[in-house]
C-alpha positions as CSV (number, residue, x, y, z in Angstrom):
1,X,0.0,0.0,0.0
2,X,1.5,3.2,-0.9
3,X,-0.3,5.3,1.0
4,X,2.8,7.0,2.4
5,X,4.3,8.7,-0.5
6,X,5.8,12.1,0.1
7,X,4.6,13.4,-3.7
8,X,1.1,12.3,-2.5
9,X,-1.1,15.3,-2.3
10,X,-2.1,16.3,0.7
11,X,-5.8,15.3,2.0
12,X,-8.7,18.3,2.8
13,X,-8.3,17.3,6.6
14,X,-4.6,17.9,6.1
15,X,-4.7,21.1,4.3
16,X,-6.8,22.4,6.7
17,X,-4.4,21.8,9.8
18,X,-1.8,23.5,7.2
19,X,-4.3,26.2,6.5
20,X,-4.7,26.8,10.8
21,X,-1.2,26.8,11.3
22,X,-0.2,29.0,8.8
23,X,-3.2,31.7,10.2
24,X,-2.0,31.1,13.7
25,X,1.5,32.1,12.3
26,X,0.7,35.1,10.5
27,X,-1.2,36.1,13.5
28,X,1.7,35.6,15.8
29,X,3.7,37.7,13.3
30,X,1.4,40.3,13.1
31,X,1.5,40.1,16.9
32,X,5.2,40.8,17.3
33,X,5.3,43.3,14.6
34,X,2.5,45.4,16.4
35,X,4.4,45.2,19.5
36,X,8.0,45.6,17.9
37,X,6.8,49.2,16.1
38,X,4.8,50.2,19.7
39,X,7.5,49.8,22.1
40,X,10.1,51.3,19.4
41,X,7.9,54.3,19.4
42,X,6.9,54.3,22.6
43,X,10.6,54.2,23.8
44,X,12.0,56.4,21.0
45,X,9.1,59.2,22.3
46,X,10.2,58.8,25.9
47,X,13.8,59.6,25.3
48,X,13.3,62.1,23.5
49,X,10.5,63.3,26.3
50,X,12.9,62.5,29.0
51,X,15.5,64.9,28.0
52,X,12.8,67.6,27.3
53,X,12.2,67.6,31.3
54,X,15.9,69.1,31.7
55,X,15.7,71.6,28.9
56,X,12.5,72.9,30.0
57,X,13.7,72.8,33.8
58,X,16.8,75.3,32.5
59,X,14.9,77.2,30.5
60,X,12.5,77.9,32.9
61,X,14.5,79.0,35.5
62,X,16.1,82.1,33.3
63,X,13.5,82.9,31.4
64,X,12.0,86.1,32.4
65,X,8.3,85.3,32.6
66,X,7.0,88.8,32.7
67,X,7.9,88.7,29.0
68,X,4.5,86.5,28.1
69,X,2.8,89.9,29.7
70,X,4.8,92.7,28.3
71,X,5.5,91.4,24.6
72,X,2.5,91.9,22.8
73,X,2.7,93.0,19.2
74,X,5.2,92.4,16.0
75,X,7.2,95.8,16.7
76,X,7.9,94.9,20.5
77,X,10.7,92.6,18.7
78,X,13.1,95.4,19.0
79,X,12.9,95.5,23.2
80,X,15.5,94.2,25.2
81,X,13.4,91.9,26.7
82,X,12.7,90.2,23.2
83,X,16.7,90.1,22.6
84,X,16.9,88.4,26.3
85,X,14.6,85.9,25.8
86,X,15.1,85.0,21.7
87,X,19.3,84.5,22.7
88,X,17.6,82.2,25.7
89,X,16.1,80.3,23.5
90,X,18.8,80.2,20.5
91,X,21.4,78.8,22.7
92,X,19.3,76.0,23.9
93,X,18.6,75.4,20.7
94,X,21.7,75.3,19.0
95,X,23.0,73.0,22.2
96,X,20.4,70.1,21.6
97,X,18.2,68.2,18.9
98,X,15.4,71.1,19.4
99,X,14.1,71.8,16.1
100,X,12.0,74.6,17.1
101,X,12.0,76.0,20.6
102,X,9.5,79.0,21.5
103,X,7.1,80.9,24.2
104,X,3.7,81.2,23.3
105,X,0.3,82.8,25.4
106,X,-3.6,83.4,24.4
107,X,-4.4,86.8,22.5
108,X,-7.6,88.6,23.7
109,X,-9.7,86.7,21.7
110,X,-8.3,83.2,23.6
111,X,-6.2,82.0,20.5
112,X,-2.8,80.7,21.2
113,X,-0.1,82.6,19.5
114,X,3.9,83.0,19.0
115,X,5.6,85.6,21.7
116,X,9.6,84.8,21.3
117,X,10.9,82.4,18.6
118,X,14.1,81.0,19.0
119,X,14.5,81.1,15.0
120,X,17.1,83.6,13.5
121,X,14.7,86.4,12.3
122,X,16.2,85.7,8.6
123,X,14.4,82.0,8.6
124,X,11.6,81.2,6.1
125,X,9.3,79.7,9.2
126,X,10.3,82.2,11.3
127,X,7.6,83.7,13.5
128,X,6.7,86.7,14.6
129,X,4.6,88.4,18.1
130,X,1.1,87.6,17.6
131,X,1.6,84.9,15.1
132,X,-1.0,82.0,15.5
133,X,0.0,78.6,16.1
134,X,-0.4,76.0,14.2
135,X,-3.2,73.8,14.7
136,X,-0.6,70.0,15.0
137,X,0.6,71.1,17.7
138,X,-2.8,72.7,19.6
139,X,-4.1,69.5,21.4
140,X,-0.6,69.6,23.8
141,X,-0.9,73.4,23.9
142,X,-4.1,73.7,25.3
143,X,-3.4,71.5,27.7
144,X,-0.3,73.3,28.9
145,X,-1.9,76.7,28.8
146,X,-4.4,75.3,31.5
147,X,-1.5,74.5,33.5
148,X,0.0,70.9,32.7
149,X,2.9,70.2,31.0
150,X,2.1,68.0,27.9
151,X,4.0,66.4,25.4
152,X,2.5,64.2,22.3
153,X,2.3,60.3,22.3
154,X,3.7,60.1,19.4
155,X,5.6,61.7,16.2
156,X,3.6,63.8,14.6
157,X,3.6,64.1,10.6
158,X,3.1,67.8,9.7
159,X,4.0,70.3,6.7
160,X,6.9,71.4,8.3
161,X,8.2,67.8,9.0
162,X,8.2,64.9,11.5
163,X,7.9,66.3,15.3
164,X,7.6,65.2,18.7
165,X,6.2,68.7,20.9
166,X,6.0,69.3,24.2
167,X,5.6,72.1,25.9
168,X,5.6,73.1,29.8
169,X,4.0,76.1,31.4
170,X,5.5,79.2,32.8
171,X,3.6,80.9,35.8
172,X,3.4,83.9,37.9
173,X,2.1,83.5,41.6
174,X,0.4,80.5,40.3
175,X,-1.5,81.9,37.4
176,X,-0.2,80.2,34.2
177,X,0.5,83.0,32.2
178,X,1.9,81.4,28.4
179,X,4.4,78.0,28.1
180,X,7.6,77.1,26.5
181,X,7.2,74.9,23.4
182,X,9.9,72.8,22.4
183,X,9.3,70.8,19.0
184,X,12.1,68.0,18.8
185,X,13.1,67.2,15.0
186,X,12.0,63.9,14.7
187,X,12.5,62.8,10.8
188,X,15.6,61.3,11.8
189,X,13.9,59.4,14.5
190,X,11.1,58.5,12.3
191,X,13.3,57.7,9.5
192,X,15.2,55.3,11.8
193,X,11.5,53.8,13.0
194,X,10.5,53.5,9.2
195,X,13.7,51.6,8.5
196,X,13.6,49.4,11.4
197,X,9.9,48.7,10.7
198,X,10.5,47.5,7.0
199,X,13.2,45.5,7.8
200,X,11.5,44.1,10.9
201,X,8.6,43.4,8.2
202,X,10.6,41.4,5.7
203,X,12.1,39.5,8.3
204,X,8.8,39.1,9.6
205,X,7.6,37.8,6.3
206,X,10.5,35.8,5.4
207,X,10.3,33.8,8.8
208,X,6.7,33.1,8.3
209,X,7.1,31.3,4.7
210,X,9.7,29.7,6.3
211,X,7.7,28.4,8.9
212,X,5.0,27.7,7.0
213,X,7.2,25.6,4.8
214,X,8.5,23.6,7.6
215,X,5.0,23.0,8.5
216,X,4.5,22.0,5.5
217,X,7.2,19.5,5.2
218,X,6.7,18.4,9.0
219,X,3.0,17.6,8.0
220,X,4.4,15.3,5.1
221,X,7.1,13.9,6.7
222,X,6.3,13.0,10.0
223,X,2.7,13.7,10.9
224,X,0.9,13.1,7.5
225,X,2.8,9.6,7.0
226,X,1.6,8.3,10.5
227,X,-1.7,9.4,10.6
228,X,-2.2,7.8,7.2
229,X,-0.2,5.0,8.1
230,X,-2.7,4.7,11.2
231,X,-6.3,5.1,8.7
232,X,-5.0,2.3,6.4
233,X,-3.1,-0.2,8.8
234,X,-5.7,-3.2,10.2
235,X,-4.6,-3.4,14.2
236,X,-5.2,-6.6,14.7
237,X,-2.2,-8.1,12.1
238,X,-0.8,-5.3,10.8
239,X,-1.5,-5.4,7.1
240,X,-3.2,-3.3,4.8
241,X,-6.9,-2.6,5.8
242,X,-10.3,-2.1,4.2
243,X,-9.3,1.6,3.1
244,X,-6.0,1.3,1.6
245,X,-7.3,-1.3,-0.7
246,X,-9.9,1.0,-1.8
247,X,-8.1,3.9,-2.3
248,X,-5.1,1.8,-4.3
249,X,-8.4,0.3,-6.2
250,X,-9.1,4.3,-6.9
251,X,-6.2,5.1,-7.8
252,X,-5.7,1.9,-10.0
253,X,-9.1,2.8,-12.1
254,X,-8.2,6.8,-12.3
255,X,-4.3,6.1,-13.4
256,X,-5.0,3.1,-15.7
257,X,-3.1,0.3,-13.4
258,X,-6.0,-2.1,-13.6
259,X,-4.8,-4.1,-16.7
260,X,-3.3,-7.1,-15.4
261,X,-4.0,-6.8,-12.3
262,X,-5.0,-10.4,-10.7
263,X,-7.0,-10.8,-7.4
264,X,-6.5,-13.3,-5.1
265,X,-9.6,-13.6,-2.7
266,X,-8.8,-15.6,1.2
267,X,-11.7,-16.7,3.1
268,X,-10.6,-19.3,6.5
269,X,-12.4,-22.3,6.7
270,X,-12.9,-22.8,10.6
271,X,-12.9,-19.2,12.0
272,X,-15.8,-20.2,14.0
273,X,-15.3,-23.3,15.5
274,X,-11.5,-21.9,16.6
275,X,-13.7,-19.2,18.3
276,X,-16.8,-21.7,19.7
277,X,-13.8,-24.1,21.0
278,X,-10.8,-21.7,21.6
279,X,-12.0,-18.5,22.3
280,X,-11.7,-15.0,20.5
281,X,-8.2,-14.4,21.0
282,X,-7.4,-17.7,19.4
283,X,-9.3,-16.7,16.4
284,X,-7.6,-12.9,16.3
285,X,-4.3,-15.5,16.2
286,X,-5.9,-17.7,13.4
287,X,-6.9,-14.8,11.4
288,X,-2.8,-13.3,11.7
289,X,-1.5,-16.5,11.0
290,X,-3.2,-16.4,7.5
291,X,-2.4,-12.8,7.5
292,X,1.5,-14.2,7.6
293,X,1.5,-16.5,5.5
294,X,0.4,-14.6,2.7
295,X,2.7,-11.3,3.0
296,X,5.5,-13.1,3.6
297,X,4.6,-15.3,0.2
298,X,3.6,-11.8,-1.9
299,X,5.5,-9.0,0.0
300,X,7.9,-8.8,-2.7
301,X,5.2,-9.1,-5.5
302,X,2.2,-7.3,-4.6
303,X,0.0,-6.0,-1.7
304,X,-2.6,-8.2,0.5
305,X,-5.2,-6.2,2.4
306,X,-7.8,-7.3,5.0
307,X,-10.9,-6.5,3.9
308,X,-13.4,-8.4,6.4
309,X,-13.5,-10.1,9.3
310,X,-11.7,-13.5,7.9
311,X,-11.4,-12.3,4.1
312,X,-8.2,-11.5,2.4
313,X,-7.4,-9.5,-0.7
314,X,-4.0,-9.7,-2.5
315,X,-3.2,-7.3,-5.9
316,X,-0.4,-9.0,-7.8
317,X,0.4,-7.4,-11.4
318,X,1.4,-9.4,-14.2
319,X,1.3,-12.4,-12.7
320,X,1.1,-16.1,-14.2
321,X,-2.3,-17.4,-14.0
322,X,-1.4,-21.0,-13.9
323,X,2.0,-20.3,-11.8
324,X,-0.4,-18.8,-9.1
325,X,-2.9,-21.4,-9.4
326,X,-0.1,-24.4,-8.4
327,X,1.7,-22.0,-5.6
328,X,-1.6,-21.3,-4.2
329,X,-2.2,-25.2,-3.7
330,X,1.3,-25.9,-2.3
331,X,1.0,-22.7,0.1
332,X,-2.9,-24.1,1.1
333,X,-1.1,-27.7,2.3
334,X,1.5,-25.6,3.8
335,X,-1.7,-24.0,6.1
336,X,-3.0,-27.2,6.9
337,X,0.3,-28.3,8.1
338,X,0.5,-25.2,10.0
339,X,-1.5,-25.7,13.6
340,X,-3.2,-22.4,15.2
341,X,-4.3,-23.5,18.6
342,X,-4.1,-27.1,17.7
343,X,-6.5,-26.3,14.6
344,X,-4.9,-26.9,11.1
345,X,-4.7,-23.3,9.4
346,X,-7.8,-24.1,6.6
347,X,-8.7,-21.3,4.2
348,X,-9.7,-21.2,0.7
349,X,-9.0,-18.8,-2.3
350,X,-10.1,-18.1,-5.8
351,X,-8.4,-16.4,-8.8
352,X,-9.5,-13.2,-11.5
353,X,-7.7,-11.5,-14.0
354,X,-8.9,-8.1,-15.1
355,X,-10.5,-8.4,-17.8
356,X,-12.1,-4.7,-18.9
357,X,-14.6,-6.7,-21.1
358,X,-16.2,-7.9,-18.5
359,X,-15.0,-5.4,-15.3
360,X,-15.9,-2.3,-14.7
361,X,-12.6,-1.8,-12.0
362,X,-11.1,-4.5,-9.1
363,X,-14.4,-4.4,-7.4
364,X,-15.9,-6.8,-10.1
365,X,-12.8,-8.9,-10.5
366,X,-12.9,-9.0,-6.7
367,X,-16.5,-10.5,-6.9
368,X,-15.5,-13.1,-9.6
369,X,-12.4,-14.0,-7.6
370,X,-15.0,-14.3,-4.4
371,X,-17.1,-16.3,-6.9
372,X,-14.8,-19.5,-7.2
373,X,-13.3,-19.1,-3.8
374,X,-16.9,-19.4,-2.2
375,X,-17.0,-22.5,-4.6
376,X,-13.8,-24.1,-3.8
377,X,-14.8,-23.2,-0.3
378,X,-18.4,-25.4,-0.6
379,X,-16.4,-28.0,-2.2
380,X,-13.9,-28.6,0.6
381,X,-16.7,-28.4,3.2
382,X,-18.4,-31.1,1.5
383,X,-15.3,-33.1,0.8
384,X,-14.7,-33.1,4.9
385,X,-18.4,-33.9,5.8
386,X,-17.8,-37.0,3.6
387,X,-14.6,-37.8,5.2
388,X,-16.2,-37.7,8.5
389,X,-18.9,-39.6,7.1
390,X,-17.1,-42.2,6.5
391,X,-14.7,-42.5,9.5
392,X,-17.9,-42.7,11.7
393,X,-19.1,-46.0,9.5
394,X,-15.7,-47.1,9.6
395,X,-15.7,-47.1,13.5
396,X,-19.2,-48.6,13.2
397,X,-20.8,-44.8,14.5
398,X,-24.4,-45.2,12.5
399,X,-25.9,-43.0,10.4
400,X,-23.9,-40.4,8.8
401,X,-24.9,-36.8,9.6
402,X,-23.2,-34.4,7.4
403,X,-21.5,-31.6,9.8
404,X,-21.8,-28.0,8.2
405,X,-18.6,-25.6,9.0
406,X,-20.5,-22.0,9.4
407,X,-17.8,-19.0,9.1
């Protein structure tokens, strides 16, 4: 039976446990991924956060907070105080990764706007007293203005680039009176993220067709081989069962390996009375003892299956007719010579050849093989009943009664 074939395709229960594993492996990388590009940015975010509370801290402390009171309009850029708080804010700035660094208040109408950039006035984004800000960076803003220092939870995309803003506020006897906004340059960050990410995601991609082709091959190797070995082995002697002969009968019709095929049919002659007498488990021996005798005779030749309780099937291709007929007689004397629980090892066959004239596939030459063994078998019963007939006259018994052999 060559049910174990690694070429063999693989069944619909089989491509289903590949079809499970392989989700439950995508998952699993989609898992890792989503957790690789959170705690990346999560961690990258809190550095660059972390360092902010120093900055902030310095700036803070020399920054002259009535300047968010006194510095109110575009032309108050030529005070002192301006001067004292823009070089403030340059040096920082030119001393760290700051991208932008600035103090900002409400206007009358409640809008938050620009008081002192840390920009060189000659800059293109340079902005001036008075100048609203832009709405990326509001949500943290407002939150600072009412008191709280607030950064973003993550890199934020904008039209001036990638930044990470937070911002702290400044106070005066309590009151918050405008904040210091630091915007960290973050397109080298979020390049680094970007890069990670994609090569995280080939990897990613990579190990999962690798996995799933070790499935795979696991499946076919190991698991798919026993499990089928398991479907298409009889338990009780270890040959071929009911299922692998018809699936290699399948196969045989759809591939064209029926044409010369012969069928050998095995039936035992005293199944029964070893179990009446002897008990079940000396029948289960008197059924493997047949079971024996013909794959150790055929191994090399073809493939013997049990297909019923005391019924054999062997598939031998291309085999002499005539050769098979006289073998099978010397290998049925070697049974009776054989003894299974003190009972001679009786069985009889019968012999088909393909023939597509008259079969549709091995099912029909089975039956015609079944045909003559059932006949050989009637004749043998007969032939013993007579035999016991006469030893009972010889020994001076009576009246014959014919003993029937049921199976």
């Amino acid at each position: 039976m060559k049910t174990t074939s690694h070429s063999a395709p693989l069944s619909g229960a089989e491509r289903r446990i590949l079809l499970i594993v392989t989700v439950a492996i995508l998952a699993t990388a989609v898992s890792i991924f989503w957790l690789f590009y959170h705690y990346v940015s999560n961690g990258v975010s809190r550095t660059a956060l972390e360092s902010s509370d120093a900055l902030f801290s310095y700036v803070v402390r020399r920054l002259p907070a009535e300047s968010l009171l006194l510095l109110n309009r575009p032309e108050d850029n030529r005070q002192p105080l301006y001067r004292e708080v823009q070089d403030l804010l340059k040096s920082v700035r030119d001393l760290t990764s700051v991208r932008y660094l600035y103090t900002t208040k409400l206007n009358a109408q409640g809008k938050p706007v620009y008081v002192v950039d840390g920009l060189e006035e000659d800059a293109d984004d340079f902005r001036h007293i008075g100048d609203l800000i832009e709405p990326e960076v509001l949500p943290q803003l407002r939150i600072c203005l009412g008191g709280k220092p607030a950064h973003a939870d993550k890199v934020l995309r904008t039209d001036w680039g990638d930044i990470l803003p937070a911002c702290t506020p400044v106070k005066i006897n309590g009151k918050t009176v405008g904040a210091v906004v630091m915007e960290f340059d973050a397109s080298l960050i979020a390049g680094s993220i970007r890069n990670a990410l994609s090569y995280s995601l080939l990897v990613s991609c990579a190990l999962v067709l690798l996995f799933i082709f070790a499935t795979a091959w696991l499946l076919r190797r190991l698991s798919v081989p026993f499990y089928r070995k398991l479907a298409y082995t009889d338990l009780l002697t270890g040959i071929n069962n009911r299922n692998a002969f018809e699936l290699d009968v399948k196969r045989m019709r759809e591939h064209g390996g029926q044409d010369g095929m012969t069928v050998l049919a095995c039936d035992l002659d005293m199944l029964k009375k070893v179990n009446d007498l002897r008990g079940h488990a000396a029948g289960d021996a008197y059924i493997c003892a047949l079971a024996r005798l013909l794959t150790e005779r055929f191994k090399d030749r073809g493939e013997t299956y049990r297909i019923g309780g005391d019924e054999f099937a062997t598939l031998l291709p291309h085999a002499d007719r005539q050769a098979l007929d006289d073998e099978m007689r010397d290998l049925r004397a070697i049974g009776s010579a054989t003894l299974v629980e003190s009972f001679p090892l009786l069985f009889a066959y019968g012999l088909a050849v393909f023939d597509p004239a008259r079969d549709t596939d091995l099912h029909s030459t089975l039956t015609r093989a079944d045909s003559r063994m059932y006949a050989l078998k009637r004749a043998q019963q007969h032939a013993r009943a007579e035999a016991e007939s006469t030893d009972r006259e010889a020994r001076g018994g009576g009246a014959a009664v014919p003993t029937q052999h049921n199976l």
